[in-house]
C-alpha positions in Angstrom: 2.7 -22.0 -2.9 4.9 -18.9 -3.4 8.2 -18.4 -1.2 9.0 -14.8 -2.8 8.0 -12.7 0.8 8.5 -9.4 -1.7 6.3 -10.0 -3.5 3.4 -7.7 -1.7 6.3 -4.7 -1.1 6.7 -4.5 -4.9 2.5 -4.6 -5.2 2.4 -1.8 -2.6 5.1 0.8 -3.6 4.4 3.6 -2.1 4.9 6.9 -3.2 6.9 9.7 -1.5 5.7 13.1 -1.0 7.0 16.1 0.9 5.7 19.6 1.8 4.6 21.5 4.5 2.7 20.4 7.3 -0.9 21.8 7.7 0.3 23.1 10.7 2.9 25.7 9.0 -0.2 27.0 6.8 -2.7 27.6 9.4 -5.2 24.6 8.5 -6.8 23.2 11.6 -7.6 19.9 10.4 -7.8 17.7 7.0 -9.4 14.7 6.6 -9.8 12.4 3.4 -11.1 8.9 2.4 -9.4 5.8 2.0 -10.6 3.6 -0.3 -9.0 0.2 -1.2 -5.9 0.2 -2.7 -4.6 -3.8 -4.5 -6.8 -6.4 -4.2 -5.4 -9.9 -5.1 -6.8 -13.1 -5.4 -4.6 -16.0 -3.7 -6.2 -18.7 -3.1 -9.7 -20.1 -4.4 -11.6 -23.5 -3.4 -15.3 -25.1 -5.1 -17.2 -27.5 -3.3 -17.7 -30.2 -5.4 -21.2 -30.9 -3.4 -23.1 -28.1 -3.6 -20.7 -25.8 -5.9 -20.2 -23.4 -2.8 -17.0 -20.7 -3.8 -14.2 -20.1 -1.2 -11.9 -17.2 -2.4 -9.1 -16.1 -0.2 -6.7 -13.4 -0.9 -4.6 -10.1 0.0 -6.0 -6.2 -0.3 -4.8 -3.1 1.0 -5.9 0.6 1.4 -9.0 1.4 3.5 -12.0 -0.9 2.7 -13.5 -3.9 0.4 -16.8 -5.3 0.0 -17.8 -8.9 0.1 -22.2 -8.8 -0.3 -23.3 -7.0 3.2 -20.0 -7.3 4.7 -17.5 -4.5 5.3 -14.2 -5.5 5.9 -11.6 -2.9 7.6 -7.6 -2.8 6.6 -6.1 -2.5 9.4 -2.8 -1.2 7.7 -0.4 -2.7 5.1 -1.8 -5.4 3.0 -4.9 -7.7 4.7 -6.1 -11.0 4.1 -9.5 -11.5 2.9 -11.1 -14.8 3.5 -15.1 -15.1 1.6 -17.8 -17.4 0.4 -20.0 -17.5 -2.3 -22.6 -19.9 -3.3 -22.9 -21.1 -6.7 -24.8 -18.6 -8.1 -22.4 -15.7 -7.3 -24.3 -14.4 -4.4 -22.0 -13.4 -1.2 -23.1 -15.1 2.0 -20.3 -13.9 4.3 -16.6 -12.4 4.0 -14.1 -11.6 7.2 -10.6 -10.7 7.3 -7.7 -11.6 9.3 -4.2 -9.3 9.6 -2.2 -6.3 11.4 -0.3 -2.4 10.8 2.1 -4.7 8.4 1.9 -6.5 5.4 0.3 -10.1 5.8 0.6 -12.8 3.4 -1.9 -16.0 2.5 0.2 -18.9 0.4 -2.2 -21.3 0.8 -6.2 -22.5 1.4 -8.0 -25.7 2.1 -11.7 -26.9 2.9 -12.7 -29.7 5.0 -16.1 -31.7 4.7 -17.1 -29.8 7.4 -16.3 -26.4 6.0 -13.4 -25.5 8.2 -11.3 -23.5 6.6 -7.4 -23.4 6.9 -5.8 -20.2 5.7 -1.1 -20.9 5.7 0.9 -17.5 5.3 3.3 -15.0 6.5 3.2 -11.9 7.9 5.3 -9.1 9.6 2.6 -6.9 11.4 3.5 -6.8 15.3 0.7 -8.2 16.5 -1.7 -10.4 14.2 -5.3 -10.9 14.9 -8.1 -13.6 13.6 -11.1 -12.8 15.3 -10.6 -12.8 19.0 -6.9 -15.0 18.6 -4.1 -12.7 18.3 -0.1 -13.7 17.8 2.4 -11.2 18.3 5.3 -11.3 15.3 9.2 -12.2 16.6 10.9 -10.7 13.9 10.7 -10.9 10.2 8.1 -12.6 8.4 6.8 -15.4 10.7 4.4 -18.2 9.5 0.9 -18.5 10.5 -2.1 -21.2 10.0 -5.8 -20.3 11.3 -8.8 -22.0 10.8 -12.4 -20.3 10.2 -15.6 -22.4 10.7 -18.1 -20.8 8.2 -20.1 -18.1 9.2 -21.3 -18.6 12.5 -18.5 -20.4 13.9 -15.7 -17.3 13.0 -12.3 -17.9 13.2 -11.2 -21.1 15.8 -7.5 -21.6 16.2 -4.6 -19.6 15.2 -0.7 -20.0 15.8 2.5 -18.8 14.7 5.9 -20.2 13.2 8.7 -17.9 15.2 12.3 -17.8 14.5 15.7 -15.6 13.7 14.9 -15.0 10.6 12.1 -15.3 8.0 9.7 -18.3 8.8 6.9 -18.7 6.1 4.1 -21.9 5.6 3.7 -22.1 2.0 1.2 -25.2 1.7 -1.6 -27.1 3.6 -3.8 -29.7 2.8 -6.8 -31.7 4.7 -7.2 -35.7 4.9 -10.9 -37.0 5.4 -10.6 -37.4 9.1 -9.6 -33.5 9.3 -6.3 -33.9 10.2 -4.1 -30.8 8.5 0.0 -31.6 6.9 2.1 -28.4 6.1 4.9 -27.4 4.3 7.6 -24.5 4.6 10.7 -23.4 5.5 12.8 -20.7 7.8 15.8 -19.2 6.9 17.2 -18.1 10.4 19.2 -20.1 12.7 16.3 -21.4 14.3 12.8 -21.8 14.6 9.9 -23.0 16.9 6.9 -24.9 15.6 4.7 -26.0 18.7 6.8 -27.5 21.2 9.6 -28.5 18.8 12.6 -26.4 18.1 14.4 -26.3 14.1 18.2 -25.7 14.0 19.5 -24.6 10.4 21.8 -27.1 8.4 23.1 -23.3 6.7 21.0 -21.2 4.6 17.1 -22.3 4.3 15.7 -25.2 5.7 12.5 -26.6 4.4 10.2 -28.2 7.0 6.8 -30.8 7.0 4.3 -31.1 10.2 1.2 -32.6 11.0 -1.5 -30.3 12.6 -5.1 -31.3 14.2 -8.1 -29.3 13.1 -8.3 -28.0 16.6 -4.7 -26.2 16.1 -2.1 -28.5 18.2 1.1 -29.4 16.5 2.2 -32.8 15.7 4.6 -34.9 13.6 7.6 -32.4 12.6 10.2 -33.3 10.0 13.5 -31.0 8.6 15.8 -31.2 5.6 18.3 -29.0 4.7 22.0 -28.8 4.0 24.4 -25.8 3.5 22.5 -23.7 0.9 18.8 -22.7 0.5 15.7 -25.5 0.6 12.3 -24.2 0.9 9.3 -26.5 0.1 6.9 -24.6 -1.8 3.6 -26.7 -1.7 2.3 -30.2 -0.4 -0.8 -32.6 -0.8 -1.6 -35.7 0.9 -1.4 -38.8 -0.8 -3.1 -42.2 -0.4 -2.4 -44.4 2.5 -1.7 -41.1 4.6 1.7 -40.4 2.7 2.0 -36.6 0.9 3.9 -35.6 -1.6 5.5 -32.5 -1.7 7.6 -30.0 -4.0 10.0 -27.3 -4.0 13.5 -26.1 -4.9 17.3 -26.3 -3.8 20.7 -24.9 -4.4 23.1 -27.1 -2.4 25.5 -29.2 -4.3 23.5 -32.2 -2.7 20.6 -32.9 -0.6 19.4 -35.5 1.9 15.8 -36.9 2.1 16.3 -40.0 4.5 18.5 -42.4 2.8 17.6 -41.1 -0.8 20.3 -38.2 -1.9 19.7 -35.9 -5.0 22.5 -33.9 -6.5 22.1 -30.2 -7.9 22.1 -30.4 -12.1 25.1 -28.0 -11.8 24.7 -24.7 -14.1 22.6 -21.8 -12.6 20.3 -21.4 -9.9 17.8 -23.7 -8.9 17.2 -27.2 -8.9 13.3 -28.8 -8.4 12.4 -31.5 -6.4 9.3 -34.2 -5.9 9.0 -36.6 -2.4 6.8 -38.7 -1.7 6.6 -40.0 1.6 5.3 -41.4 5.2 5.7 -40.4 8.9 8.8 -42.3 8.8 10.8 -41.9 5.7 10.9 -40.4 2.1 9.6 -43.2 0.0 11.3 -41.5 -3.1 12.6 -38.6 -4.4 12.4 -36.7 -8.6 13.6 -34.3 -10.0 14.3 -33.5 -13.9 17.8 -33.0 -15.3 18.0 -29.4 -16.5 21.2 -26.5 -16.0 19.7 -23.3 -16.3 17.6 -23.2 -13.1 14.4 -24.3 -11.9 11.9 -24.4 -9.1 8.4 -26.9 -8.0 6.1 -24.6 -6.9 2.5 -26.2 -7.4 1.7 -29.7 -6.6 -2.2 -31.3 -7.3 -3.0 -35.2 -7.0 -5.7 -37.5 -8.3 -8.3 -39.6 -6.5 -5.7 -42.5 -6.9 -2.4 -41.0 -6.1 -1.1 -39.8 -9.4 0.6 -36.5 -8.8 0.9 -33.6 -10.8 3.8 -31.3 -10.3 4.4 -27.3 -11.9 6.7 -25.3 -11.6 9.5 -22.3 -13.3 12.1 -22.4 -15.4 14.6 -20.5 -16.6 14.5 -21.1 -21.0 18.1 -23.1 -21.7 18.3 -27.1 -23.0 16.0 -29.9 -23.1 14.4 -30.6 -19.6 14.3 -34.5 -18.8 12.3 -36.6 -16.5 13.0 -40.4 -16.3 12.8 -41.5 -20.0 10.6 -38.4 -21.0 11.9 -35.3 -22.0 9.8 -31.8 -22.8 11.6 -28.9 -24.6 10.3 -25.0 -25.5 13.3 -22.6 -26.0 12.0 -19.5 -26.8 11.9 -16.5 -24.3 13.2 -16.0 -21.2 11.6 -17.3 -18.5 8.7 -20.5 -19.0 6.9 -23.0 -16.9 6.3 -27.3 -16.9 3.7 -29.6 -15.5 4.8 -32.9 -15.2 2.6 -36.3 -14.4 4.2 -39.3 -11.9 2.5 -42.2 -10.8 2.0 -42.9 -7.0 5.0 -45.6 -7.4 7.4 -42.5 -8.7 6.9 -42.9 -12.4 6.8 -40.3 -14.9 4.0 -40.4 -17.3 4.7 -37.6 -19.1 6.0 -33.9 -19.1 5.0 -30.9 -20.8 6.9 -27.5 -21.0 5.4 -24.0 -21.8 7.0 -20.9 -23.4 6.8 -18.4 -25.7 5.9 -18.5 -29.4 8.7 -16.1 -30.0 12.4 -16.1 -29.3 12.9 -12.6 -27.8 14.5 -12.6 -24.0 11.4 -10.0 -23.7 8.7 -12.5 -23.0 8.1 -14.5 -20.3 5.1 -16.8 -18.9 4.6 -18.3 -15.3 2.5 -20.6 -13.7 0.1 -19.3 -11.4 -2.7 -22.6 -10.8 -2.7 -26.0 -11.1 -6.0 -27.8 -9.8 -7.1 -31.5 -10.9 -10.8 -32.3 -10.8 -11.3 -36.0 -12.1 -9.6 -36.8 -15.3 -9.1 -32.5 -16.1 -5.9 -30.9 -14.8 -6.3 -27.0 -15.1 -3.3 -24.9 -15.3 -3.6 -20.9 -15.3 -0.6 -19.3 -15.9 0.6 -15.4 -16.6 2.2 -14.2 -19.5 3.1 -11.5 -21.7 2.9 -13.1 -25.2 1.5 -16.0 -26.8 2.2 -19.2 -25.6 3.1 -23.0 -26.8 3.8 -26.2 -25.2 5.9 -28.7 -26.2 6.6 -32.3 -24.6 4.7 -35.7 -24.5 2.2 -33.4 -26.5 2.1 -29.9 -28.5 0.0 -27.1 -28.7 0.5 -24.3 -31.1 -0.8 -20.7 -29.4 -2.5 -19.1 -26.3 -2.8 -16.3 -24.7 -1.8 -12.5 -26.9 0.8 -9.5 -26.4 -0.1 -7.4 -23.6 1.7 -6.3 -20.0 0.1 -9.2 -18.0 -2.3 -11.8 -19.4 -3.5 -14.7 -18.1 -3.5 -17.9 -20.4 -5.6 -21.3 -19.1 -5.4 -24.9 -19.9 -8.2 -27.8 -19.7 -5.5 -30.7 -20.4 -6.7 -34.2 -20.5 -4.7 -35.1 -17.0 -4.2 -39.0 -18.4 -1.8 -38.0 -21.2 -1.4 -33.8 -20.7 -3.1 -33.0 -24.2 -5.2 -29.7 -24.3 -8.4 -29.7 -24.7 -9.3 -26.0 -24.3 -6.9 -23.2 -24.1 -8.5 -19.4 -23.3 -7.0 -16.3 -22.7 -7.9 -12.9 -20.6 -6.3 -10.0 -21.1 -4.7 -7.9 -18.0 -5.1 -10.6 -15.3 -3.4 -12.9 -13.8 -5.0 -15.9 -12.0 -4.8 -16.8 -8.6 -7.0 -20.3 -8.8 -9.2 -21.9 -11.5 -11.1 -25.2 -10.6 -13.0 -27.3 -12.7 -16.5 -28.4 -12.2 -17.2 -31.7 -13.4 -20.5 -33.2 -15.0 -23.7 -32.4 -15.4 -22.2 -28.6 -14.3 -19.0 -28.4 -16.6 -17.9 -24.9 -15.8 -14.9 -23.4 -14.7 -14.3 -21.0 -12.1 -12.0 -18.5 -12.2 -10.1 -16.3 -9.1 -8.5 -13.5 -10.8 -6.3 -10.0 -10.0 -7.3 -7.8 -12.9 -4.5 -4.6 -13.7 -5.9 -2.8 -16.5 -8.8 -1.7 -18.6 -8.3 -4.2 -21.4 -12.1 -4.7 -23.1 -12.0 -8.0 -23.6 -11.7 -11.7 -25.0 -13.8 -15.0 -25.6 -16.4 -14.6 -23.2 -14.9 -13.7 -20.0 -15.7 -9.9 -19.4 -12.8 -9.3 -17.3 -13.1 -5.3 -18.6 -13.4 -3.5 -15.3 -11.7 -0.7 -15.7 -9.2 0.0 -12.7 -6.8 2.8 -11.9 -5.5 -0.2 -9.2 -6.7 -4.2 -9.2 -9.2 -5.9 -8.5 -10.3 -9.3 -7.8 -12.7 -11.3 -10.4 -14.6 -14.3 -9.7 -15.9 -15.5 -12.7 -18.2 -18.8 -13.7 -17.6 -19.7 -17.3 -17.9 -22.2 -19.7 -15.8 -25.2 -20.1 -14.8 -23.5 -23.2 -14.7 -19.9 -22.2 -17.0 -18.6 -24.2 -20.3 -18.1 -22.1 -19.7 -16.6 -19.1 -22.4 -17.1 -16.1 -21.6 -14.7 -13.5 -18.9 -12.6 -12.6 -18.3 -10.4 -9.6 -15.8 -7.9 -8.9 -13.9 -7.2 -5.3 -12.2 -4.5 -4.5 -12.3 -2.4 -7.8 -10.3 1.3 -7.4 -10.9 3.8 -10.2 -11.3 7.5 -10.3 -13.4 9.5 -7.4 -14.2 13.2 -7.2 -16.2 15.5 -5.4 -17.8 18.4 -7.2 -19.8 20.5 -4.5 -19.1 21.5 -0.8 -21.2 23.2 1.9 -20.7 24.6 5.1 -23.5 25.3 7.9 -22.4 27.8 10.3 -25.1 26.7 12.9 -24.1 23.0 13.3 -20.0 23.0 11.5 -21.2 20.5 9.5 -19.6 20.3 5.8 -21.1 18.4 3.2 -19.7 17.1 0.3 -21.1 15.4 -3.0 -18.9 13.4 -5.4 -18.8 10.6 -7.6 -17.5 7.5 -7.0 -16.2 4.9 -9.6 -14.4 3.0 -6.7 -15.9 -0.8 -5.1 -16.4 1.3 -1.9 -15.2 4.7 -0.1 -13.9 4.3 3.6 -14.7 7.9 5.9 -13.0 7.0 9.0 -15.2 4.3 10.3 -18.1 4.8 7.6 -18.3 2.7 4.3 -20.1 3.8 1.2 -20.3 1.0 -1.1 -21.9 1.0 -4.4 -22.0 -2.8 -5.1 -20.9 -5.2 -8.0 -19.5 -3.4 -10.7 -18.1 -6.5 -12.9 -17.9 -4.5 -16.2 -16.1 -1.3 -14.7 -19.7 0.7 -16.6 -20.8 1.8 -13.4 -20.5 4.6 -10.8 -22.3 6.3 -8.2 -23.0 10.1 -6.7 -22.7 10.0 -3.4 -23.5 12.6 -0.2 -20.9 12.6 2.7 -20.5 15.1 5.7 -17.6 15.8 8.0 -18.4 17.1 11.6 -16.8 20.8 13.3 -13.7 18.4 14.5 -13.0 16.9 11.2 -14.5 13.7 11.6 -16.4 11.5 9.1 -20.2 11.4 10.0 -21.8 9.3 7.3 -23.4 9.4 4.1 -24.9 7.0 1.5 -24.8 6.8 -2.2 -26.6 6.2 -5.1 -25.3 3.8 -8.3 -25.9 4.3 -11.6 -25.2 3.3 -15.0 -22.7 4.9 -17.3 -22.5 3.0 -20.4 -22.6 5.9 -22.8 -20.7 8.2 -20.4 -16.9 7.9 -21.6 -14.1 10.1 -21.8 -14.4 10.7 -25.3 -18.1 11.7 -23.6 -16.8 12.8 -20.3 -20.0 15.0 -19.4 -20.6 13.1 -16.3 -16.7 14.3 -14.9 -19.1 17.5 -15.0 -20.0 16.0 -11.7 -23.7 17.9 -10.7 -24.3 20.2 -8.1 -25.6 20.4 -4.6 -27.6 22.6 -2.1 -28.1 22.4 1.9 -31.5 23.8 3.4 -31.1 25.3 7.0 -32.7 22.2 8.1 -29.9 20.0 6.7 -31.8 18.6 3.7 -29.1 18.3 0.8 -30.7 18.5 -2.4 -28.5 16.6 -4.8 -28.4 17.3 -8.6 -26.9 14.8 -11.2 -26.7 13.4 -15.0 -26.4 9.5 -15.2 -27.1 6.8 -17.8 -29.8 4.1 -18.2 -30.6 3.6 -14.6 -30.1 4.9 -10.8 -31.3 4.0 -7.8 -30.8 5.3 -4.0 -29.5 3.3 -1.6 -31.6 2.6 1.3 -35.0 4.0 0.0 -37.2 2.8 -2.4 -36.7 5.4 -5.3 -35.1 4.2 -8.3 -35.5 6.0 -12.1 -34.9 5.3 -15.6 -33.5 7.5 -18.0 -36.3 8.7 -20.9 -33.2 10.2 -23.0 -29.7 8.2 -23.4 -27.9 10.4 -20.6 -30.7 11.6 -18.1 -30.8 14.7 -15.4 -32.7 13.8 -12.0 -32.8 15.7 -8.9 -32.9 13.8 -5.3 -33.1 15.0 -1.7 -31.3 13.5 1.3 -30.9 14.0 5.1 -28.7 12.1 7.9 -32.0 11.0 9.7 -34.1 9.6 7.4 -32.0 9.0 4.4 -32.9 9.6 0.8 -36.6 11.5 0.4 -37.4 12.2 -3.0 -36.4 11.6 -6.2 -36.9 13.0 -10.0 -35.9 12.9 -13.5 -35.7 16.7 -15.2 -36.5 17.5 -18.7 -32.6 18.9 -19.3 -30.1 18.8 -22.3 -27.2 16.7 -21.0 -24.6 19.1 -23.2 -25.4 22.1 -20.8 -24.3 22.1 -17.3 -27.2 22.8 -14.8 -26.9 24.2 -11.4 -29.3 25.0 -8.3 -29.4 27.0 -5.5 -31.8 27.5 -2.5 -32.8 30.5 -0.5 -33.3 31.5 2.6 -36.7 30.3 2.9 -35.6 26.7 1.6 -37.1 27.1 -2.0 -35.0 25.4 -4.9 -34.3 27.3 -7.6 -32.5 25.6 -11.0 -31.2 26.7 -14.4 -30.2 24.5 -17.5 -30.9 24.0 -21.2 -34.3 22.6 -21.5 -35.4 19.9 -23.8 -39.3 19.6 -24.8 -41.2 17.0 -22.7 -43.1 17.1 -19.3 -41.7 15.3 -16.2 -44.0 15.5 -12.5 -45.5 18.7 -12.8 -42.1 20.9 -14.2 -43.7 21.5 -18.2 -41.1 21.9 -20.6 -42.6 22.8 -24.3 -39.7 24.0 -26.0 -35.9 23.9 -26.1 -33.1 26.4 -24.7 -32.2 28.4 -21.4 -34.3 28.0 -18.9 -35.1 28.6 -15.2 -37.6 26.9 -12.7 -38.7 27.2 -9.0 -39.6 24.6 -6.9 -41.3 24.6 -3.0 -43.3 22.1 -2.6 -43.6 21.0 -6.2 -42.4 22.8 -9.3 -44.1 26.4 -9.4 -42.7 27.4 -12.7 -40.5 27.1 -15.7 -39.4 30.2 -17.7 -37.6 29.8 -21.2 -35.1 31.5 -23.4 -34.3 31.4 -26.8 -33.1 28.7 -28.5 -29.6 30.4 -28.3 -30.3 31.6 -24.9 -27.5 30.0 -22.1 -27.9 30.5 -18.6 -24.6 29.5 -16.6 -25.1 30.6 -13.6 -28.0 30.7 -9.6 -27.3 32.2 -6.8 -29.7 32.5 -4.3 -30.3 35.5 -1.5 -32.6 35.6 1.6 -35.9 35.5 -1.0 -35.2 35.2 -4.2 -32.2 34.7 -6.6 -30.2 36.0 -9.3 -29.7 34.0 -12.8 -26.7 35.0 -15.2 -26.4 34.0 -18.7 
């Protein structure tokens, strides 16, 4: 549905950074994680039977999460392919991709649940599963098809060429049988057995492809300057309509001919046609530029077209016109009957004339008699046409504004906005369910709007998948993928006998990738969550494992920040790490069956942990979260901790009054000494038998 192949380059700027080597300073090796970088939703499909979720989309960086499955970048930006069932639950996420940066434009969904991904990518070889394609240069277009979970990925081929070959759209008929559109913009390409020769510049194209992967019906159009088709649907009768854009003075579809509108840029166009011929050919009058990039159709072959435009005159198609002047840059949807007739038109722009603000259209789904249209914006926006509508969406960087039009005569019903997305696909559920459900890349940490809690708060994006209301204001379920926020670690340990470092951190991130190990701390879908987590490094530098444990952080803020304090950690000669930490309302370990509950609003616990066996014990501690608290162990593997105490009594460590205070623990707690109420103690460190307490 999008031609711009730059698109993930600007989304992945990277950052240069020079120095001397490791080499030149006498380090032996460094090592870090890699944990996921963008994450954006592309792509995002309901079954209208059972209200199954298909997301598709792009990340990059070293790992996301979809339920129990890892998925692995394998450099560059990925595609991530997953299902959900209705109630937000993962069942089963893969990934497809190369080194390079790989592309998704388009998904569909059979009866049958085979699953056609269309893109573009540029890595040098590109794998699905066990298929692999190697790249000829450029971008070159790909389509694969996945068969749920147990069937994995099935068929995958390539679109080669001179130049840039992408598919941008693909849609399924009821007997399985696949159409595509695209375009190349080298002298040649090769799709299946048949070889494309540029007219000059671009060249869109149209094929037929079996479930099963073999090429069929192939059909060109182009003329001396750029054509690309941007999406395509089938139509009744086993016709499709497609859309997209052109900048020649003319055009050829068959025996129809469409001029360029003169003026700047761009010029849309809408064909409908057979195996043949184009039946017939639209396109609205309009100078300052404009592009189809988003075609949807009804169960009886109306179709429903979106696309840019650049803000200038009155935009007319047929006998109806649509104007919004204001901004710079705004989008249309347009209705036209199956015969070619326009019902009616609608354009979209800003409430206010500075060249500043700008909206786009990012979705467009029809479900029965609702047409949904999601769109991106920086301002509040109108639309004016065959009908009006005064406001949506608010000021901010990127927001995402969605429409619930009545698709019979383009009226809104229901317009609601979230701040610091953008969305990638929003699909209505019809009656009794009546829910929307939303694919979304979030940017910022914007706390949020009417109902949908898209607040997670992200250095980087993430993906949302939300299930709301049909008005926006009650949100079911959301889930997060992909989330990147701030990570530290706050303790490190060496052990001379086995080289083994350990490390203990926190972790605000989705997941952490060491080398080939993921720690993953779950859902996080209102960004109020983090984790501690334990992670050790072998003599040769390589990632060994760990595992985590989440907690809440509701009250812990950075007008708060006591939990950047971190904790603290000690390794027993036998490897146990005994980990130390401050969380908020709840914590559990990963893997084990210890979990605790805080007794005051930001709650101390201590925890143990080895590589064999996991987590082994777990405690809340009667400690003043305004003090820091340490521990230290001795030679002979007793635990020795100082803090600020507060009055209560937690396993057998008795606290009965407040300030500085010091405990042992062996086997259980031995005993608790106490200081003043203005006593402090800062500071453990622990010798062969003993230790030493500073204050």
């Amino acid at each position: 549905m999008f031609s711009d192949l730059t698109e993930l380059q600007d989304e992945n700027t990277q950052e240069e950074v020079t120095g001397r080597s490791l080499s030149q300073l006498g380090w032996e090796w460094a090592i870090k994680d890699q944990n996921a970088g963008n994450t954006i939703s592309k792509a995002l499909h309901v079954d209208a039977t059972d209200g199954d979720i298909f997301v598709a989309g792009v990340f990059s960086g070293g790992t996301i999460v979809l339920g129990n499955d890892v998925l692995l970048n394998r450099g560059g930006f990925d595609i991530f392919l997953g299902k959900l069932d209705y109630q937000g639950n993962w069942i089963w996420g893969t990934s497809i991709g190369g080194p390079g940066d790989d592309q998704i434009q388009d998904m569909v969904v059979d009866s049958n649940e085979v699953i056609t991904l269309v893109g573009a990518f540029n890595s040098s070889v590109f794998t699905a599963g066990n298929h692999s394609v190697n790249n000829g240069g450029g971008y070159d277009g790909f389509i694969v098809n996945h068969l749920n979970s147990s069937g994995g990925w099935m068929n995958l081929d390539s679109i080669t060429g001179s130049g840039n070959e992408n598919i941008t759209g693909v849609d399924v008929n009821s007997s399985g049988g696949l159409i595509v559109s695209g375009w190349f913009d080298g002298s040649s390409a090769q799709l299946g057995q048949v070889n494309l020769t540029s007219n000059g510049g671009a060249d869109m194209f149209f094929a037929t492809v079996s479930n099963t992967g073999y090429w069929g019906w192939v059909r060109q159009y182009g003329s001396a300057g750029d054509e690309k088709a941007n999406d395509i649907v089938w139509s009744p009768s086993n016709k499709f309509v497609a859309v997209g854009e052109f900048n020649s003075s003319s055009l050829q579809f068959n025996s129809s001919t469409v001029s360029h509108g003169g003026g700047q840029g761009l010029d849309s166009f809408v064909i409908r046609s057979n195996m043949n011929a184009v039946e017939w050919v639209r396109k609205p009058i309009y100078i300052q530029g404009d592009r189809a990039t988003h075609v949807t159709i009804d169960g009886i072959g109306n179709t429903f077209v979106g696309g840019q435009y650049e803000i200038g005159n009155t935009m007319t198609w047929g006998a109806v016109q649509a104007s919004c002047y204001n901004g710079l840059k705004g989008f249309y949807v347009t209705k036209i009957s199956s015969a070619g007739s326009v019902g009616w038109a609608q354009n979209y722009c800003a409430r206010y004339s500075s060249n500043y603000y700008q909206s786009s259209l990012t979705s467009l789904n029809s479900t029965g008699s609702v047409l949904i249209v999601g769109s991106e914006t920086n301002t509040g926006i109108k639309t004016e046409g065959s009908t009006s509508w005064s406001n949506c969406g608010g000021h901010n960087y990127r927001n995402t504004a969605l429409f619930k039009l009545a698709a019979s005569s383009g009226q809104v019903d229901t317009c609601t906005s979230i701040m610091d997305t953008t969305v990638g696909g929003a699909v209505w559920q019809s009656a009794p369910i009546n829910k929307m459900i939303l694919a979304m890349e979030r940017h910022g940490d914007y706390d949020n709007t009417n109902g949908i809690q898209a607040d997670i708060d992200t250095d980087t994006s993430a993906v949302l998948i939300s299930n709301m209301s049909s008005n926006g204001n009650s949100l079911q379920w959301q889930k997060s993928v992909g989330a990147t926020d701030h990570d530290s670690i706050f303790a490190i340990d060496y052990s001379n006998s086995s080289g083994i470092i350990t490390v203990a951190g926190i972790m605000q991130s989705n997941s952490l990738r060491l080398g080939s190990h993921v720690l993953s701390m779950g859902d996080n879908p209102k960004g109020e969550g983090a984790a501690f987590f334990i992670a050790q490094i072998d003599s040769n530098g390589n990632w060994i494992g760990g595992e985590v444990a989440p907690f809440g952080m509701n009250d812990l803020s950075d007008n708060y920040p006591k939990w950047y304090l971190g904790g603290d950690m000690a390794v027993a000669a036998n490897g146990t790490v005994y980990l130390l930490g401050l969380y908020d309302q709840s914590i559990y370990f990963n893997g084990s069956n210890y979990s605790l509950n805080e007794y005051y609003n930001n709650q101390y616990f201590l925890a143990s942990w080895n590589a064999t066996n996991g987590w082994l014990h777990a405690e809340n501690l009667p400690l003043n979260d305004n003090e820091e608290a340490k521990i230290a162990l001795d030679g002979n593997g007793t635990l020795y901790l100082v803090g600020k105490c507060q009055y209560n009594t937690y396993m057998n460590l008795q606290s009965y009054s407040s300030g500085g205070c010091i405990a042992k623990r062996s086997v259980g707690w031995d005993w608790i000494h106490h200081g003043g109420g203005g006593c402090e103690i800062d500071a453990v460190a622990a010798t062969t038998n003993g230790a030493y307490f500073a204050g």
